[in-house]
C-alpha positions as CSV (number, residue, x, y, z in Angstrom):
1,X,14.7,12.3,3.0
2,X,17.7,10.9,5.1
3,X,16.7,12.8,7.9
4,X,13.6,10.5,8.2
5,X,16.1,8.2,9.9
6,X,16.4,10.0,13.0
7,X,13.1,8.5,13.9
8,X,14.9,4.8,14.2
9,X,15.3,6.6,17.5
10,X,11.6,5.5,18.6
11,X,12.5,1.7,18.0
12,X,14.4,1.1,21.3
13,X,12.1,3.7,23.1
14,X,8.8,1.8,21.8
15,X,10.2,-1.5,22.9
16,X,11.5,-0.6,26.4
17,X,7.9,1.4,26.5
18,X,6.2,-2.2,26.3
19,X,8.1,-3.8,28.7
20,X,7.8,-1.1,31.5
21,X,4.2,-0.3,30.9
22,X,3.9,2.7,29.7
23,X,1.0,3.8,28.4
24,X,-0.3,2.0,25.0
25,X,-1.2,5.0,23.5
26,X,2.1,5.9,23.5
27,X,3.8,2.6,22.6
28,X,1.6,2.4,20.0
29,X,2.8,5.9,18.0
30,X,6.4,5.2,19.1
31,X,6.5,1.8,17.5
32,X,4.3,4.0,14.1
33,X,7.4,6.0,14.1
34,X,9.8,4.0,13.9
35,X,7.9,2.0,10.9
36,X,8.4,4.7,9.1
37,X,11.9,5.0,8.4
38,X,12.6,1.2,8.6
39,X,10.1,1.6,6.0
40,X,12.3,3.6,4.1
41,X,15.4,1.9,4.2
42,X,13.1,-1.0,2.9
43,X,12.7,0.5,-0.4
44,X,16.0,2.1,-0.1
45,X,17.4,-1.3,0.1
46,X,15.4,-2.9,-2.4
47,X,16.4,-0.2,-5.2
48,X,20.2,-1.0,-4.5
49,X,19.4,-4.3,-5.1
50,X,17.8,-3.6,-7.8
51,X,20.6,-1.9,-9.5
52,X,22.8,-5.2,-9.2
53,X,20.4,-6.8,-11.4
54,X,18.8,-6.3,-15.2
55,X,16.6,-3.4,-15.7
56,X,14.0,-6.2,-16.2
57,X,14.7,-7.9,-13.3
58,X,15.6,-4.4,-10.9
59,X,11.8,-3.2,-12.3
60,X,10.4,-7.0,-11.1
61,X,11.9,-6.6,-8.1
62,X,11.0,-2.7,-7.3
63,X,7.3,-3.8,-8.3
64,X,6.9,-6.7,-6.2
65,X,8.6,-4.9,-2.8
66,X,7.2,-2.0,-3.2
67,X,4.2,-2.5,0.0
68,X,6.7,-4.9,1.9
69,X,6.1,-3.1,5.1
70,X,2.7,-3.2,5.0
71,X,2.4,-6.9,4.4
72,X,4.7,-7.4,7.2
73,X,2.7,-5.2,9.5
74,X,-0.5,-6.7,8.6
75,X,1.2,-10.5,8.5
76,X,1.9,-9.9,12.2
77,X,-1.5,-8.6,13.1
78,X,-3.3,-11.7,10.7
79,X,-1.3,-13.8,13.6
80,X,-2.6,-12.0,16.0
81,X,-6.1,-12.8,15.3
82,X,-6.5,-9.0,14.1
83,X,-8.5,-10.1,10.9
84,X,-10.7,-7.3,11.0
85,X,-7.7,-4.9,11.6
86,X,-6.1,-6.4,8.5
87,X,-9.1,-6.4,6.1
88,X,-9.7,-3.0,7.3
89,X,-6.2,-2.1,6.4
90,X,-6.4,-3.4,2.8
91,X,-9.5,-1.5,1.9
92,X,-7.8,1.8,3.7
93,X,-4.3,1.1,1.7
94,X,-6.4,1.1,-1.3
95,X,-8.6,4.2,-0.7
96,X,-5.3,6.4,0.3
97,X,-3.4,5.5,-2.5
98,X,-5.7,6.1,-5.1
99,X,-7.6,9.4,-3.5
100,X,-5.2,11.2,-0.7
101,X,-1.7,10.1,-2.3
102,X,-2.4,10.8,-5.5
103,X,-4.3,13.5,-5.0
104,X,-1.8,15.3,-2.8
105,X,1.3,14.6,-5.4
106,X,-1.2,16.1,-8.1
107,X,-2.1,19.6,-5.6
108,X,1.5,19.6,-4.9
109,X,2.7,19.2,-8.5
110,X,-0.2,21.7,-9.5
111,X,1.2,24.4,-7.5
112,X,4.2,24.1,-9.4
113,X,3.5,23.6,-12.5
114,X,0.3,25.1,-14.9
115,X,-0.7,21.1,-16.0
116,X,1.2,17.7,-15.8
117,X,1.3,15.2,-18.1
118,X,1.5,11.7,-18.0
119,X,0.8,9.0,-20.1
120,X,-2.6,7.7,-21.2
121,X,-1.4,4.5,-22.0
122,X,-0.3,4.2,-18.4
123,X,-3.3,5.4,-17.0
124,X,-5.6,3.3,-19.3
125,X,-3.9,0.3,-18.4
126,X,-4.1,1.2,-14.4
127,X,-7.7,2.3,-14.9
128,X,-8.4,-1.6,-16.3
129,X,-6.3,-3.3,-13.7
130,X,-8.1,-1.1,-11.0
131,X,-11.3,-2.1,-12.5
132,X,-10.3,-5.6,-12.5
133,X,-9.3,-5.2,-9.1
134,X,-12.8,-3.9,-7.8
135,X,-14.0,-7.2,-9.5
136,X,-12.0,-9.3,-7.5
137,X,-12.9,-7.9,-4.1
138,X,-16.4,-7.4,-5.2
139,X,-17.5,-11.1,-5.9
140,X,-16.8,-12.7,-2.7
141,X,-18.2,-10.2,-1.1
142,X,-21.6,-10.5,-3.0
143,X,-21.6,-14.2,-2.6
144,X,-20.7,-13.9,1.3
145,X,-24.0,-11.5,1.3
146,X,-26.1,-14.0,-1.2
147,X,-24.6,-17.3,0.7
148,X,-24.9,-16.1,4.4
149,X,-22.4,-18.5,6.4
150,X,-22.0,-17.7,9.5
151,X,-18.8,-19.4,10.5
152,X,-18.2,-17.8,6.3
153,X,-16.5,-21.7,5.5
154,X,-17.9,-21.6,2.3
155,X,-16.5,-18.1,1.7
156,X,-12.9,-18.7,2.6
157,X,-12.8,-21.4,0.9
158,X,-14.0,-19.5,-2.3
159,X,-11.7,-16.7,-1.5
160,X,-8.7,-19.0,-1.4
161,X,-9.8,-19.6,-4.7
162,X,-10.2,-15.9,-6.1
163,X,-7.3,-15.0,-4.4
164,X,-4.8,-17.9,-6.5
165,X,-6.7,-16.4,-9.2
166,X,-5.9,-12.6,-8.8
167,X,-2.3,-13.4,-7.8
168,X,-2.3,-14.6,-11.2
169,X,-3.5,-11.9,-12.9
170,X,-1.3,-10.0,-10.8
171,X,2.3,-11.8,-12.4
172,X,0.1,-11.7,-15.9
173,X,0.3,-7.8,-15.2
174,X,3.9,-7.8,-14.7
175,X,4.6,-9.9,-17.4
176,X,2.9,-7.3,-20.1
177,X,4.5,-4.3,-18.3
178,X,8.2,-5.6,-18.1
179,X,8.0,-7.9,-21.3
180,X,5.8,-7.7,-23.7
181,X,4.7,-4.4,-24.3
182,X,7.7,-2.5,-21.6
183,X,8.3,-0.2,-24.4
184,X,4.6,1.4,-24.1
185,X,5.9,2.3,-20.4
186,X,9.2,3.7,-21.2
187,X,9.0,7.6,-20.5
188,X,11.3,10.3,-21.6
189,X,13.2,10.2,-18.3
190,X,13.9,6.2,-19.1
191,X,15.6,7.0,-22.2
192,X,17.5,9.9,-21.0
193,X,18.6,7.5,-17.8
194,X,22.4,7.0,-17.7
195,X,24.3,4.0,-15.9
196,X,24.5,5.3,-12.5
197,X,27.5,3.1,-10.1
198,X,25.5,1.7,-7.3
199,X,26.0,3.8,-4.1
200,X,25.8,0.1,-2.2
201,X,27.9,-3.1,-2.7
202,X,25.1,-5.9,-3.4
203,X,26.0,-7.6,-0.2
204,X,25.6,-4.2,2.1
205,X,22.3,-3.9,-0.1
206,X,21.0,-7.1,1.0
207,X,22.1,-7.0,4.8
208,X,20.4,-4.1,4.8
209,X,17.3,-5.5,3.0
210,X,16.9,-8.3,5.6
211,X,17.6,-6.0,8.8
212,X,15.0,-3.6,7.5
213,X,12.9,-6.1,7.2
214,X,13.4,-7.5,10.6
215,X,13.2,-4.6,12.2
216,X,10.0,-4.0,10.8
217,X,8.3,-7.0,12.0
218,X,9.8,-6.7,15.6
219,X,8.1,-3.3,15.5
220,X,5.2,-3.9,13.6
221,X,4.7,-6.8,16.6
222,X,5.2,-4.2,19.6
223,X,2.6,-2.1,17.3
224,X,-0.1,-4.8,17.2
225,X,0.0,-5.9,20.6
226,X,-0.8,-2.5,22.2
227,X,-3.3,-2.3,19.2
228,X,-6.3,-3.2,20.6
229,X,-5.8,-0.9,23.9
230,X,-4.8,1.8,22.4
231,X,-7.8,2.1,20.1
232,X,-9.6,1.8,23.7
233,X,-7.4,4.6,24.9
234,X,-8.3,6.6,21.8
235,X,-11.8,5.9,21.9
236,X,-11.4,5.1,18.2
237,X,-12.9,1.6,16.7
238,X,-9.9,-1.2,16.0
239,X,-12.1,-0.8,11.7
240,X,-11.2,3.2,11.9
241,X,-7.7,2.5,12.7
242,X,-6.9,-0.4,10.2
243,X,-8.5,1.3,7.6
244,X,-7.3,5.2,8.4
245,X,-4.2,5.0,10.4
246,X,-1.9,1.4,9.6
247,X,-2.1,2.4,6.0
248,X,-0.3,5.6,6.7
249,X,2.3,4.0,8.5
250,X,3.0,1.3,6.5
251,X,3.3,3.1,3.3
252,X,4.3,6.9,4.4
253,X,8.1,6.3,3.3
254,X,6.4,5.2,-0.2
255,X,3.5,8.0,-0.4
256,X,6.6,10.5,0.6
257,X,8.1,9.6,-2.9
258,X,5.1,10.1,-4.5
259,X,4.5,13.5,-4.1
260,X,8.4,14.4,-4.5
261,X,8.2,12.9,-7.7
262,X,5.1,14.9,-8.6
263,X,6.6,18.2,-7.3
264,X,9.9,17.8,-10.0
265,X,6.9,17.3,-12.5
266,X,7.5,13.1,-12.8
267,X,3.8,12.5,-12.8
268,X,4.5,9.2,-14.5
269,X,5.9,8.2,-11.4
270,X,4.0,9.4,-9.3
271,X,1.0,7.8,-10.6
272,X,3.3,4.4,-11.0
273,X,3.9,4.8,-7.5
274,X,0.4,5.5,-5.8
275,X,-2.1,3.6,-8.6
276,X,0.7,1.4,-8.7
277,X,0.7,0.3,-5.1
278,X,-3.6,0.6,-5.0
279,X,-3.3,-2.1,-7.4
280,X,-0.4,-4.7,-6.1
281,X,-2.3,-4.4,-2.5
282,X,-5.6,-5.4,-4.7
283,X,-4.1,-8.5,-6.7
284,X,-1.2,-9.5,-4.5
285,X,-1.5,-8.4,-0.8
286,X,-4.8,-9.2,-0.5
287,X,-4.7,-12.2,-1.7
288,X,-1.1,-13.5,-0.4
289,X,-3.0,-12.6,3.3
290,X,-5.6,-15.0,2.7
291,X,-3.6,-17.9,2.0
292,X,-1.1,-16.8,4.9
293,X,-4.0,-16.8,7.3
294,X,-4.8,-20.6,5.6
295,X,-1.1,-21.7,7.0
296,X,-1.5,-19.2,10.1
297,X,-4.8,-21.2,11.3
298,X,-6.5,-17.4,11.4
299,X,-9.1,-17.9,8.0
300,X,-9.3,-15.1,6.4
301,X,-11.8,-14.3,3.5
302,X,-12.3,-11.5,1.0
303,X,-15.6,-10.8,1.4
304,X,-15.7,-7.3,2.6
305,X,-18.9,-5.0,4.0
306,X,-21.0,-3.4,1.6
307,X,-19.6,0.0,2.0
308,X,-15.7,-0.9,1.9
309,X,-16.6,-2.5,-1.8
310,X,-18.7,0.6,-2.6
311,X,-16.4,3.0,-1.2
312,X,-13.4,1.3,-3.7
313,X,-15.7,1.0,-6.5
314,X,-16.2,4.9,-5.9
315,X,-12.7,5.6,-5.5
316,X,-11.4,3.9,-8.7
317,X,-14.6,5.4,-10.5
318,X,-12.8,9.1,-9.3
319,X,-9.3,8.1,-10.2
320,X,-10.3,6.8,-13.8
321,X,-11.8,9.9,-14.7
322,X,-8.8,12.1,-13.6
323,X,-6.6,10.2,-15.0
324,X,-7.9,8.9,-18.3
325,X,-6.9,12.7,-20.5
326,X,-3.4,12.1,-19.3
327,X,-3.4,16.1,-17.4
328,X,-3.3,16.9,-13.9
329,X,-3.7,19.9,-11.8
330,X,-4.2,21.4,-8.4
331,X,-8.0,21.7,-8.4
332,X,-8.2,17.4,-9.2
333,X,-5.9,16.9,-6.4
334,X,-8.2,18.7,-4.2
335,X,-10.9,17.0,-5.0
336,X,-9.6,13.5,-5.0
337,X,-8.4,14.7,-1.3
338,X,-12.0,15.9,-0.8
339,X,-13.2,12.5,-1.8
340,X,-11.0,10.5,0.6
341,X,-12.0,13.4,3.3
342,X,-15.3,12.4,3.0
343,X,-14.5,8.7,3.1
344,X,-13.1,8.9,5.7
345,X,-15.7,10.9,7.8
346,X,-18.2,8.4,6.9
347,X,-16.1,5.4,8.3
348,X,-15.6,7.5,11.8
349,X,-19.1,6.7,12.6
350,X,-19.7,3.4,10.4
């Protein structure tokens, strides 16, 4: 995994690359490069500061960091005036989290290992909140369609709305899972768990934190404004992108863990991880992008197209029934990857 930091390497490189016009093609996958391991030390940095704190507090803060690279990348491109790029990217973050992460942590942990087993609580709970999820997304998107606006006034403002809402039920889900009932989560490998010394003082932890995070919204800003030419370049649309490739980059240091979790048979967390992430993009990103493109002056609503609520209503359909016994194997993690496959196949030539 450290060696995913040689790739800061494509920061400087990207940046010059804007300034000297070289081509936006490859500004563009210089500056996706680099996200990646800033990325990284995001989450790297957020787990040491999470050992500084309560176990409470560390899970509080693991949970609600845990897709801070992608909010930061699609912050930048919601200023941009990228709004399609950005809803785009929320149904795609959703759709690979739930179908091609978890699906490749459960082939790689199948190849491993006979079965894996996790716990049905867990995946009952993530299976409602998913559900709940869909619900969220679904209802603007069916009164955008039933209340045809065209400047869609009527529909941000309801969305601003849904979206308070949904954050809500977003904190009300942390509140049962760290409070309330945060002994239903506790796995074998929590109680086994000893005090480790943090590797980082709290103050190196937090430096880092807030570099990482710069960093990633000086690159994420070279990425967005070679965006538009680059999906030119490509021949790609600016939809296929958002939805298929700034996902990727935004949460590859993320998905990464995933699948190593699932391949030293931790299918807890790896289902924490990807289901996890599919539902705090859902109840929190989603929403928190809405009311930033309120203060941004870009309004942003979360009525999506037909197929982008379908195709998540779909997806969460798939991953509930895998899920639900609790088992894994190789053959459901080819088919959940067959599923995105064909997902994505369909949105190349929507």
């Amino acid at each position: 995994m450290k060696y995913i930091y040689l790739l800061l390497i494509a920061a400087p490189i990207a940046i010059a690359g804007r300034y000297l016009g070289l081509s936006p093609i490859v500004v563009f996958g210089l500056s996706a490069l680099a996200i990646i391991p800033l990325s990284a030390l995001l989450g790297a940095a957020t787990e040491a500061v999470a050992e500084h704190t309560s176990p409470t507090v560390g899970g509080l803060l693991s949970a609600s960091m845990g897709n801070l690279a992608e909010l930061i990348i699609a912050g930048i491109a919601l200023h941009a005036g990228l709004i399609g790029l950005v809803k785009a990217s929320i149904t795609g973050s959703i759709l690979g989290n739930l179908l091609l992460v978890l699906g490749v942590a459960m082939f790689a942990g199948g190849t491993r290992f006979k079965t894996q087993h996790f716990s049905r609580h867990l995946a009952g709970f993530s299976a409602t909140v998913l559900l709940i999820a869909v619900f969220g997304l679904a209802v603007p998107t069916l009164f955008h369609s039933l209340h045809p606006d065209k400047a869609r006034v009527a529909t941000v403002q309801m969305s601003l709305y849904v979206a308070v809402l949904l954050i809500a039920g977003y904190l009300a889900s942390l509140f049962y899972t760290f409070w309330t009932h945060s002994s239903a989560f506790d796995t074998p490998d929590d109680a086994a768990r000893v005090t480790v010394t943090p590797k980082w003082s709290s103050k190196k932890a937090l430096v880092i934190l807030l570099m990482a995070a710069a960093g990633t919204a000086v690159m994420a800003e070279v990425l967005v404004s070679v965006t538009e030419r680059a999906v030119v370049s490509l021949g790609l649309t600016e939809f296929f992108v958002g939805l298929i490739l700034v996902p990727i980059i935004g949460n590859a240091a993320e998905n990464s863990s995933a699948i190593l979790m699932a391949l030293r048979n931790r299918m807890d967390l790896s289902l924490n991880i990807a289901v996890g992430s599919s539902i705090q993009v859902a109840l929190l990103i989603a929403p928190v992008l809405v009311l930033m493109g309120r203060a941004f002056g870009q309004p942003m609503d979360l009525a999506f197209s037909t197929m982008e609520v379908a195709s998540i209503g779909l997806a969460v359909t798939v991953a509930n029934s895998v899920i639900r016994d609790g088992e894994s194997n190789w053959l459901e993690g080819i088919f959940l990857m067959l599923a995105y496959s064909v997902l994505a196949v369909a949105f190349f030539f929507f």
